[in-house]
C-alpha positions, 0 to 999 in steps of 0.5 A: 883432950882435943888436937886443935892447930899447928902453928907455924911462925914466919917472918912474913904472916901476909905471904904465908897466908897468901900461899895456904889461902891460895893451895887450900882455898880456905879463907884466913881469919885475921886476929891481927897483922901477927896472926891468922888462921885457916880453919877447917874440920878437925883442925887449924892451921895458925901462922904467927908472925916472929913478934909472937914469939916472946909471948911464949918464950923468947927465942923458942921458934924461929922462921923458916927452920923445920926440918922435922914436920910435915903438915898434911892436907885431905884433897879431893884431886892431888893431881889437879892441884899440883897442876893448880900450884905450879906458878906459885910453889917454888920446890916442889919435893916429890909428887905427885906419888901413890904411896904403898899405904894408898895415898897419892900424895904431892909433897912441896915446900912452902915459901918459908921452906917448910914441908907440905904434903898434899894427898888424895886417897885412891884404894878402897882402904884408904878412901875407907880410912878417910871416908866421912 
């Protein structure tokens, strides 16, 4: 089994889209006006817009509602890029932050409200962790 993409629905494909473009610097690749995808290494990021839904099961997911996950992101510099996004992210959560397990991370909330953390490995174990 191979873990492929996180899915994310919103009522607004294009601005979700836009926000992802911008923080990652990954082009979407469009499949249609309900959908695209930032691909990257090992994983991708699918946003959906809310007319998907019934094609799975009606009422299943609804926008703009997590509470529970975190999608994570692999930076080369978090700090640079808190500095980058402070025009366009409207709450930033915390951050950035070096975590006890040797992370520096900036956790925000994307324009739909749901949580983003953003993180740059900066001791020797966790740049070993997520060496390439």
């Amino acid at each position: 089994m191979d873990f492929v993409s996180i899915r994310v629905i919103t009522a607004d494909v294009a601005r979700l889209v836009a926000f992802y473009e911008r923080a990652t610097g990954v082009p979407a690749v469009w499949a249609t006006e309900d959908f695209a995808e930032l691909r990257v290494p090992g994983a991708t990021l699918a946003i959906a817009g809310t007319r998907t839904v019934p094609l799975f099961a009606p009422g299943s997911a609804r926008p703009a509602e997590n509470h529970s996950v975190i999608t994570e992101f692999l930076v080369a510099d978090v700090d640079q890029l808190a500095r980058d996004l402070a025009d366009v992210v409207d709450e930033f959560v915390a951050g950035p932050t070096t975590m006890p397990w040797g992370n520096r991370s900036l956790l925000l909330r994307d324009p739909d409200g749901n949580l983003v953390n953003f993180f740059t490995p900066v001791t020797p174990a966790a740049v070993a962790k997520y060496a390439r």
